[in-house]
C-alpha positions as CSV (number, residue, x, y, z in Angstrom):
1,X,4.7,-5.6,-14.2
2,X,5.4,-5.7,-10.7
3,X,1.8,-5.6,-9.6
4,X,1.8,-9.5,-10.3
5,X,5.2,-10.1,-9.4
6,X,3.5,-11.5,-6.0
7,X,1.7,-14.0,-8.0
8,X,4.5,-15.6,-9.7
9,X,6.3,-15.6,-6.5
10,X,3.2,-17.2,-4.5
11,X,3.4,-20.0,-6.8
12,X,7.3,-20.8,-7.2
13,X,6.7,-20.8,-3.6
14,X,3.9,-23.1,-3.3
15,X,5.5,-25.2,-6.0
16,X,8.5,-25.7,-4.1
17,X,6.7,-26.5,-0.7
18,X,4.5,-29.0,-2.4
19,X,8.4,-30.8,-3.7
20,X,10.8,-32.3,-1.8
21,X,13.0,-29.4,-1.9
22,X,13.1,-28.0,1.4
23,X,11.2,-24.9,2.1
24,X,13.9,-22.2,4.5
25,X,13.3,-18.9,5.9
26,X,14.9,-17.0,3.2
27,X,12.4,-18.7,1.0
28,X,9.5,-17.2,3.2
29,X,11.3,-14.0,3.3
30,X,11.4,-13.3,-0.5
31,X,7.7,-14.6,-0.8
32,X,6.8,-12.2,2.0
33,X,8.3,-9.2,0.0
34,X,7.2,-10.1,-3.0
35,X,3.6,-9.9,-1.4
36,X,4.3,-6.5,-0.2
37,X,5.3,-5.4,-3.4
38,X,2.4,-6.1,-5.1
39,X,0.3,-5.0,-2.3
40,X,-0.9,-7.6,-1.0
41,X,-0.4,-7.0,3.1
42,X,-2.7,-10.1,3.9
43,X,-0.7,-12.8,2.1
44,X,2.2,-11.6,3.4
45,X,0.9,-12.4,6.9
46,X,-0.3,-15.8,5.7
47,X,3.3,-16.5,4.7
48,X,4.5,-15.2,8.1
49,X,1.9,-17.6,10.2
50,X,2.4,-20.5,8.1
51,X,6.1,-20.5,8.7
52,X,5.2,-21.0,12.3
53,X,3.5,-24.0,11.5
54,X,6.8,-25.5,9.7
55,X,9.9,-27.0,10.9
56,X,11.1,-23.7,9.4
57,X,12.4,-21.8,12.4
58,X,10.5,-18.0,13.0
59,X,13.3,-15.2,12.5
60,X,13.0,-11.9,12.6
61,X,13.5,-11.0,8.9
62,X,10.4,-12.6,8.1
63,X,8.3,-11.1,10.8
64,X,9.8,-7.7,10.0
65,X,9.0,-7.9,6.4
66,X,5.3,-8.7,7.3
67,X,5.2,-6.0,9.8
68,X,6.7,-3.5,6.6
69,X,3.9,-5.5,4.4
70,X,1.3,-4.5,7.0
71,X,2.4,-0.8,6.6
72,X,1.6,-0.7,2.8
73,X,-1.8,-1.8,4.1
74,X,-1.9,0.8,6.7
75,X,-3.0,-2.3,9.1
76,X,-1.3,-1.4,11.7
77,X,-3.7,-3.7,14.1
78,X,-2.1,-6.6,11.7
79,X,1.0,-5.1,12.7
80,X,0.8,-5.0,16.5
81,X,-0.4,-8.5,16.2
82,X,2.6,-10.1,14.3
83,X,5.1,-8.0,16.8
84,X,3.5,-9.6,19.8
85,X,3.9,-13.1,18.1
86,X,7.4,-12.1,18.1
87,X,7.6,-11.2,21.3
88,X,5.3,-14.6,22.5
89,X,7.7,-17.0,20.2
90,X,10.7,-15.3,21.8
91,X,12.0,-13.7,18.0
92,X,14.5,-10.8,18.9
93,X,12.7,-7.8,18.4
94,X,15.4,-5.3,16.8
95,X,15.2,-1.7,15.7
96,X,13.9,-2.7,12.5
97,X,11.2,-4.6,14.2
98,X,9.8,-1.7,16.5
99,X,10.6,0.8,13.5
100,X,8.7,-0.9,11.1
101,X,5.8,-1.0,13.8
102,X,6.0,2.4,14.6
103,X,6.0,3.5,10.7
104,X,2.4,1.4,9.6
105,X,1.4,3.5,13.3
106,X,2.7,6.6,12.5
107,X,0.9,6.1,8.6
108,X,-2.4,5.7,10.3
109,X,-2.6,8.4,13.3
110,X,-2.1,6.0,16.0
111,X,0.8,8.3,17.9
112,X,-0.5,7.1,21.5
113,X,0.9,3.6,20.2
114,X,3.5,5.1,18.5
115,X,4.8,6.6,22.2
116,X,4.3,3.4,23.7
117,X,6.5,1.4,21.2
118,X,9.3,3.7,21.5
119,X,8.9,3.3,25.4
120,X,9.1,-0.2,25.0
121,X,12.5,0.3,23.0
122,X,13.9,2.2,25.1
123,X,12.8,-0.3,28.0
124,X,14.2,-2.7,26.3
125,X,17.5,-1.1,25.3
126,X,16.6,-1.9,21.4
127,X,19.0,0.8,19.5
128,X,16.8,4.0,18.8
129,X,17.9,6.2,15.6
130,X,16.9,8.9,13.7
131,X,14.5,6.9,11.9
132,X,12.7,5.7,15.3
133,X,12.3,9.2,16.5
134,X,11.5,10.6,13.2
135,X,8.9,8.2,12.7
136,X,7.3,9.0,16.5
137,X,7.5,12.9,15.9
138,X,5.4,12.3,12.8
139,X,3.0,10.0,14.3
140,X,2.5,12.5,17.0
141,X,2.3,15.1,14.7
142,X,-0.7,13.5,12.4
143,X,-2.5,12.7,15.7
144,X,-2.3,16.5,16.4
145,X,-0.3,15.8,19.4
146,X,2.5,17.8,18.8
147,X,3.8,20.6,21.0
């Protein structure tokens, strides 16, 4: 059952930090999704922070995956604050990043933040697609802000 899929994967994972076999950022990344899988939104941003506490270098897979973890959770608070990390630790922030932030937005009303992350993008000169404005127009939309 995939519901404790996370668990199994938690302890692999723990297992293999605690052996000499080094720990990567894949390895964080498939822990990471395995958290959001089963639901679990809050392990998934343990994962994330502990990486930055390793030798293991912070990329942007594993920070998007917690962000898209966050979403399940509808946290999008969480969210916000793992994409600033980003932003502080100088990880590129790609369209999957600001997508991914604008989705757990969009899934909990907040369209005013919504707006501004698709500002930023477009500041920024991250790629915007379909999915980006998509995402806004519904955010905008559940905050009754659409005209």
């Amino acid at each position: 059952e995939q519901s404790n899929e996370w668990q199994t994967s938690l302890r692999l994972f723990s297992t293999t930090a605690q052996s000499k076999v080094e720990v990567d950022a894949l390895t964080f990344i498939v822990a990471i999704n395995a958290c959001k899988a089963g639901g679990k939104w809050e392990k998934a941003v343990q994962l994330c922070t502990m990486m930055t506490w390793t030798k293991v270098e912070p990329i942007t897979g594993a920070f998007n995956a917690a962000i898209r973890a966050c979403g399940t959770g509808a946290e999008w608070r969480s969210a916000l604050r793992l994409f600033g990390e980003m932003a502080q630790r100088k990880v590129v922030l790609d369209s999957m990043t600001f997508n991914s932030t604008i989705r757990t937005c969009e899934k909990c009303g907040e369209w005013k933040m919504a707006l501004q992350l698709l500002s930023t993008m477009l500041q920024n000169k991250v790629e915007v697609d379909t999915t980006t404005l998509n995402t806004t127009i519904s955010a905008c939309k559940k905050g009754s802000e659409w005209e």
